[in-house]
Backbone and ligand atoms as CSV (ligand in chain L), in Angstrom:
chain,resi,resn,atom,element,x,y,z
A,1,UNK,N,N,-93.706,59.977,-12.846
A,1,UNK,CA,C,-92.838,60.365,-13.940
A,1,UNK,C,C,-91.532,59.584,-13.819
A,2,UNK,N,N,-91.228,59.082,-15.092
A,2,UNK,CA,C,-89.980,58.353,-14.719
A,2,UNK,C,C,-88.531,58.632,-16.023
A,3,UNK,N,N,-87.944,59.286,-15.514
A,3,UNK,CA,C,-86.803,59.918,-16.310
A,3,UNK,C,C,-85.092,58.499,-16.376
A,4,UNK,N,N,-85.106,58.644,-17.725
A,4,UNK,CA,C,-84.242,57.786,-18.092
A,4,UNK,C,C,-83.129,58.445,-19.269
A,5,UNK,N,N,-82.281,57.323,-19.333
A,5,UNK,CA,C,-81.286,58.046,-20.558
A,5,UNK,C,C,-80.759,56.438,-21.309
A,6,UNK,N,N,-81.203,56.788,-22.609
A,6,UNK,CA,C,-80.998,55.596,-23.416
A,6,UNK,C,C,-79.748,55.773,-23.924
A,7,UNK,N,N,-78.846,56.365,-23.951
A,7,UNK,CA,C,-77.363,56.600,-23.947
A,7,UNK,C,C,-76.627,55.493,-23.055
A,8,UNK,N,N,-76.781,55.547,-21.862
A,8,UNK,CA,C,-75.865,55.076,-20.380
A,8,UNK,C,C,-76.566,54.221,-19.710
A,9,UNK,N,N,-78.208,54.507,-19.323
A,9,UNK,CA,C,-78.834,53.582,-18.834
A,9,UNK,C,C,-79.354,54.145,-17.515
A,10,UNK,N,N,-78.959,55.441,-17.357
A,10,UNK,CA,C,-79.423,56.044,-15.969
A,10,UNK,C,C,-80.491,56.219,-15.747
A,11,UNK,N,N,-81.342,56.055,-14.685
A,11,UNK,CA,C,-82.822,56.218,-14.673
A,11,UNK,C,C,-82.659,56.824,-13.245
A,12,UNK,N,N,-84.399,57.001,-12.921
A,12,UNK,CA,C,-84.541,57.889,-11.488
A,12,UNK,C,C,-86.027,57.482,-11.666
A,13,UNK,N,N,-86.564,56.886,-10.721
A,13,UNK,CA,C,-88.216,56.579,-11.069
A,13,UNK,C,C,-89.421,57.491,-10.993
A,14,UNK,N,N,-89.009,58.590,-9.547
A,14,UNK,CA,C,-90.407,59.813,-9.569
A,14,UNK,C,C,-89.352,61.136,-8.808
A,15,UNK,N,N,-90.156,62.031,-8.591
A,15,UNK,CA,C,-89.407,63.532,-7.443
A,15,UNK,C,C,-90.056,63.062,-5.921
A,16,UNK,N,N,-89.589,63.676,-5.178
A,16,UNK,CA,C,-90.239,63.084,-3.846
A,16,UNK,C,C,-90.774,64.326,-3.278
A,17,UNK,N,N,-92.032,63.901,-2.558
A,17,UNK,CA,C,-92.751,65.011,-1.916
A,17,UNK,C,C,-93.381,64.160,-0.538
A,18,UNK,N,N,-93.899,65.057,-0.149
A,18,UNK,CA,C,-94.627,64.496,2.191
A,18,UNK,C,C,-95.205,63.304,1.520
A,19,UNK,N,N,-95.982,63.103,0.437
A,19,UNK,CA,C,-96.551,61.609,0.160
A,19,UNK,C,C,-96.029,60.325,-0.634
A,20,UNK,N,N,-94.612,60.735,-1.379
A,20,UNK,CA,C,-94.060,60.018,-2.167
A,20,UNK,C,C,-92.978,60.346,-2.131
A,21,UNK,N,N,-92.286,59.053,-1.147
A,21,UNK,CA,C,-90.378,58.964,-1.055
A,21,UNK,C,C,-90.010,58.069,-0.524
A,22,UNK,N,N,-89.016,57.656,-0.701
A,22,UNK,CA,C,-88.424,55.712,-0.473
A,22,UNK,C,C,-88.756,55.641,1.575
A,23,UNK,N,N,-88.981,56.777,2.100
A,23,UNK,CA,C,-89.089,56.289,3.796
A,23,UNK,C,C,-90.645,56.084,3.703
A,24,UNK,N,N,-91.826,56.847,2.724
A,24,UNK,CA,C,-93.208,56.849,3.035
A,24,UNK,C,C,-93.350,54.839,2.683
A,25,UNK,N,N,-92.509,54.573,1.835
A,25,UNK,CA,C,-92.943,52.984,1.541
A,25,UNK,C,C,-92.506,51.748,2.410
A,26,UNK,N,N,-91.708,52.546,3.594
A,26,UNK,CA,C,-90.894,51.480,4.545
A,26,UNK,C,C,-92.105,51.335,5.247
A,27,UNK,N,N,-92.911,52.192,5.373
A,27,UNK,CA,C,-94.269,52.480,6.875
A,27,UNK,C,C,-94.843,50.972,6.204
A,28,UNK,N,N,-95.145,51.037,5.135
A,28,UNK,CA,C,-96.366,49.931,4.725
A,28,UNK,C,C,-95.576,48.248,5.349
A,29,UNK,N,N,-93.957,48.327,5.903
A,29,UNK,CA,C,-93.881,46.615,6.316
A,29,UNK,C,C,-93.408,46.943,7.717
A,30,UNK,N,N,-93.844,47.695,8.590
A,30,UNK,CA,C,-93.945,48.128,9.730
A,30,UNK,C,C,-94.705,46.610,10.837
A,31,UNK,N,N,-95.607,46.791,10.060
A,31,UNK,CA,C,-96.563,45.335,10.991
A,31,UNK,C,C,-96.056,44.071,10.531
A,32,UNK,N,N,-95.532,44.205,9.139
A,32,UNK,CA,C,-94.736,42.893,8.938
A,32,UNK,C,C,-92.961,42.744,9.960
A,33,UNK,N,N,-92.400,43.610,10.362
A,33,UNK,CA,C,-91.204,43.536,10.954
A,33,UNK,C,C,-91.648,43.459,12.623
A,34,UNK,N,N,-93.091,43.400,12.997
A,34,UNK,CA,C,-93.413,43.862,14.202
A,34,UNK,C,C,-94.118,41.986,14.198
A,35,UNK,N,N,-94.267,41.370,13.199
A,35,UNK,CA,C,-94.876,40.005,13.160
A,35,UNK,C,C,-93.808,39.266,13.714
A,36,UNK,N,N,-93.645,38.727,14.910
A,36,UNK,CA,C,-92.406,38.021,15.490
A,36,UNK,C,C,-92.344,36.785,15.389
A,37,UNK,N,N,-93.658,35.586,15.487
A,37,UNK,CA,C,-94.104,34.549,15.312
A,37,UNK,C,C,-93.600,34.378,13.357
A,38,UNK,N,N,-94.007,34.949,12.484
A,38,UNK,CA,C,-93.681,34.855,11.499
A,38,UNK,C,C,-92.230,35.820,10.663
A,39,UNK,N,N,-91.487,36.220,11.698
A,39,UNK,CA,C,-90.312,36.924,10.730
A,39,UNK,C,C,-89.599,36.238,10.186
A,40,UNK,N,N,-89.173,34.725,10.716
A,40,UNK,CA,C,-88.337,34.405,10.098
A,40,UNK,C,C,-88.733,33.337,9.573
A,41,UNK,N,N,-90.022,33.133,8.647
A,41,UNK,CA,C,-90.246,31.862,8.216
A,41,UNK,C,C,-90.618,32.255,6.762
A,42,UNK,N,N,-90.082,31.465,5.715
A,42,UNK,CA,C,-90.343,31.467,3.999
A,42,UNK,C,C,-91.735,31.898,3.454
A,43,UNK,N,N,-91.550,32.791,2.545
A,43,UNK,CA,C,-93.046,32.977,2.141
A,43,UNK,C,C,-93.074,33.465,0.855
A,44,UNK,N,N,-93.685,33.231,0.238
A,44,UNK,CA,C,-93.347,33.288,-1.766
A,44,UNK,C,C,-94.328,35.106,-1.600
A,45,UNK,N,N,-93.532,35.718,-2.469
A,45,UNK,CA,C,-93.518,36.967,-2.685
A,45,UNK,C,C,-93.973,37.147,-4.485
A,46,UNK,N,N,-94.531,37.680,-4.947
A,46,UNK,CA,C,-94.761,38.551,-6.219
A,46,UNK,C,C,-93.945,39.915,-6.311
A,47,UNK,N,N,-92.821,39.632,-7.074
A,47,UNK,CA,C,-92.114,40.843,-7.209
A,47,UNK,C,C,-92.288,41.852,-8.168
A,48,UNK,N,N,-93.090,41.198,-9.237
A,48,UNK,CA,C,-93.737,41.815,-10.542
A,48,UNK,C,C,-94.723,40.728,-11.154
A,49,UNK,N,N,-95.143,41.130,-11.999
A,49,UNK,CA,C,-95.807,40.269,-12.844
A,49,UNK,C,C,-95.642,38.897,-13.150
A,50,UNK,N,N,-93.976,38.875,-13.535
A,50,UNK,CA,C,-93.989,37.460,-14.201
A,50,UNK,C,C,-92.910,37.321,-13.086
A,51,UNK,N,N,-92.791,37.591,-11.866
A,51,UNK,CA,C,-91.659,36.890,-10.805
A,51,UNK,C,C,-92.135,36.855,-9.360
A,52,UNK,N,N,-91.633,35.600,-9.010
A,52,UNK,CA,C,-92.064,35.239,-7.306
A,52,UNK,C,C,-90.548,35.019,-6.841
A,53,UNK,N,N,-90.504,34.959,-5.525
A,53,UNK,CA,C,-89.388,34.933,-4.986
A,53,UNK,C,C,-89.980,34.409,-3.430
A,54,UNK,N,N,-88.812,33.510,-3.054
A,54,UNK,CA,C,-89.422,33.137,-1.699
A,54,UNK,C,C,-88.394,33.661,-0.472
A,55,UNK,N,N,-88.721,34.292,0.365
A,55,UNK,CA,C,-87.625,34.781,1.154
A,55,UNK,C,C,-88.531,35.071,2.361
A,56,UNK,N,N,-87.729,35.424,3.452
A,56,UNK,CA,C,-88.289,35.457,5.296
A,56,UNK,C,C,-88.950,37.038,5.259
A,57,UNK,N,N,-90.112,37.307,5.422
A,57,UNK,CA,C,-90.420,38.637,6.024
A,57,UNK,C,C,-89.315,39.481,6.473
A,58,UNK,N,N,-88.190,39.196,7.428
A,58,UNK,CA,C,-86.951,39.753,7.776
A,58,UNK,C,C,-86.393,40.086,6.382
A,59,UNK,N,N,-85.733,38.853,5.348
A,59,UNK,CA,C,-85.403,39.630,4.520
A,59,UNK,C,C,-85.871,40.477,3.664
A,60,UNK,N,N,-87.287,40.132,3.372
A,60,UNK,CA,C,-87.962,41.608,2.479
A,60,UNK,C,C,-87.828,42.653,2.904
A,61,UNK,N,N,-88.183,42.953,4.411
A,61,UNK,CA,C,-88.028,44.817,5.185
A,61,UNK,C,C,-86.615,44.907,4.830
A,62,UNK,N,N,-85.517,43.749,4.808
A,62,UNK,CA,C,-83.848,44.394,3.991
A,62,UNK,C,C,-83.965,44.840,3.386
A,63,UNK,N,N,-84.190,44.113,2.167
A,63,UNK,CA,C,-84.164,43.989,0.919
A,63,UNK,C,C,-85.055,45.667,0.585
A,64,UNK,N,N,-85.742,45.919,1.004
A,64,UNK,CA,C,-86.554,47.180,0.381
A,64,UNK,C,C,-85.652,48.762,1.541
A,65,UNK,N,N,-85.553,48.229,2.916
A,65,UNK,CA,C,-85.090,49.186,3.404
A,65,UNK,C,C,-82.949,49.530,2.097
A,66,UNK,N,N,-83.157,48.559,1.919
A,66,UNK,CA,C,-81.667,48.454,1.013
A,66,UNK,C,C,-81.783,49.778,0.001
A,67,UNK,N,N,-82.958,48.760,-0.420
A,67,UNK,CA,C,-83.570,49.851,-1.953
A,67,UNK,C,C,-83.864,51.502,-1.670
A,68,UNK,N,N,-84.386,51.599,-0.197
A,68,UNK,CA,C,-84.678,53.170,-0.060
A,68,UNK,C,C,-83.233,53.578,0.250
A,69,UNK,N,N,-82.297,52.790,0.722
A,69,UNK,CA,C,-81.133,53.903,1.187
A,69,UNK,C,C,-80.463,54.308,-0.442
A,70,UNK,N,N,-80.227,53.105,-1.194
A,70,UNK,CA,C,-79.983,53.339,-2.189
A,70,UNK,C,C,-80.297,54.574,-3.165
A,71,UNK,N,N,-82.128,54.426,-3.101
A,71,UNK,CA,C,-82.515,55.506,-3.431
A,71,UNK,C,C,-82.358,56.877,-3.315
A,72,UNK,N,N,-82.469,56.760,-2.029
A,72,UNK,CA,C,-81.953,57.796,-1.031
A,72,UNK,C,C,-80.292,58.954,-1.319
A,73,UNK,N,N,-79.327,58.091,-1.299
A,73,UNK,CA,C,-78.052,58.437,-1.895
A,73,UNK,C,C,-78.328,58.775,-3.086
A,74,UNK,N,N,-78.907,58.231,-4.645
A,74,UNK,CA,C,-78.535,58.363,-5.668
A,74,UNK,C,C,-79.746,59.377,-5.794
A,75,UNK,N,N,-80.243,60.069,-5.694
A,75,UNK,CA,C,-81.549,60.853,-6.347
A,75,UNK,C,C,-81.386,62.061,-6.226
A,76,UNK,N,N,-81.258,62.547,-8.060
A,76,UNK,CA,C,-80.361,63.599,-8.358
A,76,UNK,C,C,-81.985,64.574,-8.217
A,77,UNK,N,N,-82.220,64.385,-9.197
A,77,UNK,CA,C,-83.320,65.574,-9.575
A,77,UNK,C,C,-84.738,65.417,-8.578
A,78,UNK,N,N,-84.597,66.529,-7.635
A,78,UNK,CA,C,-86.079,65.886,-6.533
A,78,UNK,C,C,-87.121,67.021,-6.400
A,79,UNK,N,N,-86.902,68.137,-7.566
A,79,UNK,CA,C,-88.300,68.018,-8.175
A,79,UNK,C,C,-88.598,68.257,-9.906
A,80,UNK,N,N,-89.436,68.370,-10.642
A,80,UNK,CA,C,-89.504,68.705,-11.863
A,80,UNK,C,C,-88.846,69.917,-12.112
A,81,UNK,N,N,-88.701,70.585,-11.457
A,81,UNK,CA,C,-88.385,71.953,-11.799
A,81,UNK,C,C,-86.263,72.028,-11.785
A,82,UNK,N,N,-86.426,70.672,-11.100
A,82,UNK,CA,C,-84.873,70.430,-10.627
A,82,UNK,C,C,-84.479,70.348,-12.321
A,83,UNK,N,N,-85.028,69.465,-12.925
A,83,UNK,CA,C,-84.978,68.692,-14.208
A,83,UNK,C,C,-84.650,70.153,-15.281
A,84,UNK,N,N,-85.919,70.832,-15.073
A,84,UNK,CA,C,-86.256,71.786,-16.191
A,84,UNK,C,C,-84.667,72.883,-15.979
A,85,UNK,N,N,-84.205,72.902,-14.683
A,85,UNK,CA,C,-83.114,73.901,-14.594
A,85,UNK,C,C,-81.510,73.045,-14.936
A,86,UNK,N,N,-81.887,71.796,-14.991
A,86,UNK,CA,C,-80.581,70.727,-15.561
A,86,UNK,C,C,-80.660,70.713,-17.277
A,87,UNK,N,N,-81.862,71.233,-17.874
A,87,UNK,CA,C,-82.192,71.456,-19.400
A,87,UNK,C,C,-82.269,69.676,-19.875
A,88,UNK,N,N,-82.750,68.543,-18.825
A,88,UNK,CA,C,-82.645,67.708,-19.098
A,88,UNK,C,C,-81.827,66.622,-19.411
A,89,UNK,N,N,-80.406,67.337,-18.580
A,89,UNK,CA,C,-79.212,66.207,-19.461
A,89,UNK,C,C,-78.869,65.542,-18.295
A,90,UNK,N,N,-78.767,64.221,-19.077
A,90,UNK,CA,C,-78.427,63.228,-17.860
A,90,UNK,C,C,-76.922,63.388,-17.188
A,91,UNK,N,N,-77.079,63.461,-15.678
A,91,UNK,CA,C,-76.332,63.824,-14.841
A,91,UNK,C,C,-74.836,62.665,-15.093
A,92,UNK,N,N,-75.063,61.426,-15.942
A,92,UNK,CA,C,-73.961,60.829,-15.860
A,92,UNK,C,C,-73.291,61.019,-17.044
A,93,UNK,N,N,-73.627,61.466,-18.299
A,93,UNK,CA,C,-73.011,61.112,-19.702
A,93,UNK,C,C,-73.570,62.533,-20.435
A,94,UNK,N,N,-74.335,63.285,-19.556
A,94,UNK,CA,C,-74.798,64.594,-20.095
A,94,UNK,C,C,-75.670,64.528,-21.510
A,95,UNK,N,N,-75.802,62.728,-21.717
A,95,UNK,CA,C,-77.228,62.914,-22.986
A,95,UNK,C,C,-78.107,63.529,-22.950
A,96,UNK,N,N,-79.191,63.524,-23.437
A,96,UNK,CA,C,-80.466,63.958,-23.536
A,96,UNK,C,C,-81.556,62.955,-22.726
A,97,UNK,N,N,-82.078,63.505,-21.454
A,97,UNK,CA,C,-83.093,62.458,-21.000
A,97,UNK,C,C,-84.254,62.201,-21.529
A,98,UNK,N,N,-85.007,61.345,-21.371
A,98,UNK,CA,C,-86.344,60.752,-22.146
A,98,UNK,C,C,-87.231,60.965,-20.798
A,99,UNK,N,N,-88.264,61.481,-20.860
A,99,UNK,CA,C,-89.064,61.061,-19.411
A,99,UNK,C,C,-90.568,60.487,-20.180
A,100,UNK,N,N,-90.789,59.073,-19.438
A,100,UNK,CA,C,-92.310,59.168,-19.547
A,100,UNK,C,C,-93.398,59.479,-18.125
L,1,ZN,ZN,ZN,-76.655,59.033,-19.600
């Protein structure tokens, strides 16, 4: 579920539970930060669909451990029910949120 506000621009991507939260996705580059022969050497990445990026194994486990702290700090509503007792208004500009 991913809750947004077309007012301001605030988004929040899912609620977090034991199987889904920015630390369960650090586990998956565990063997990549444990690869010592290859941490610090260039390697083209798929970041989405239409983007590659070339950067060191070292910096991707940053770059994503970055993204979970980030996450981490900013994540207002952590579960649905958080949402349903906020009546849906976005926590920055108090619009009306959109969720798909
Ligand atoms: Zn807003």
């Amino acid at each position: 579920m991913y809750l947004y506000c077309k007012n301001c621009g605030w988004e929040q991507d899912d609620f977090w539970d034991k199987n889904y939260n920015p630390l369960k996705s650090l586990i998956d580059w565990q063997e990549t930060l444990l690869d010592f022969d290859k941490l610090d050497r260039k390697k083209r990445y798929e970041v989405d669909r239409d983007s590659v990026i070339y950067r060191t194994p070292r910096e991707m486990v940053t770059l994503y451990c970055e993204e979970a702290i980030r996450k981490i700090k900013n994540q207002v509503f952590l579960t649905f029910d958080d949402v349903k007792n906020e009546e849906y208004k976005c926590p920055n500009c108090f619009n009306h949120l959109d969720i798909d």
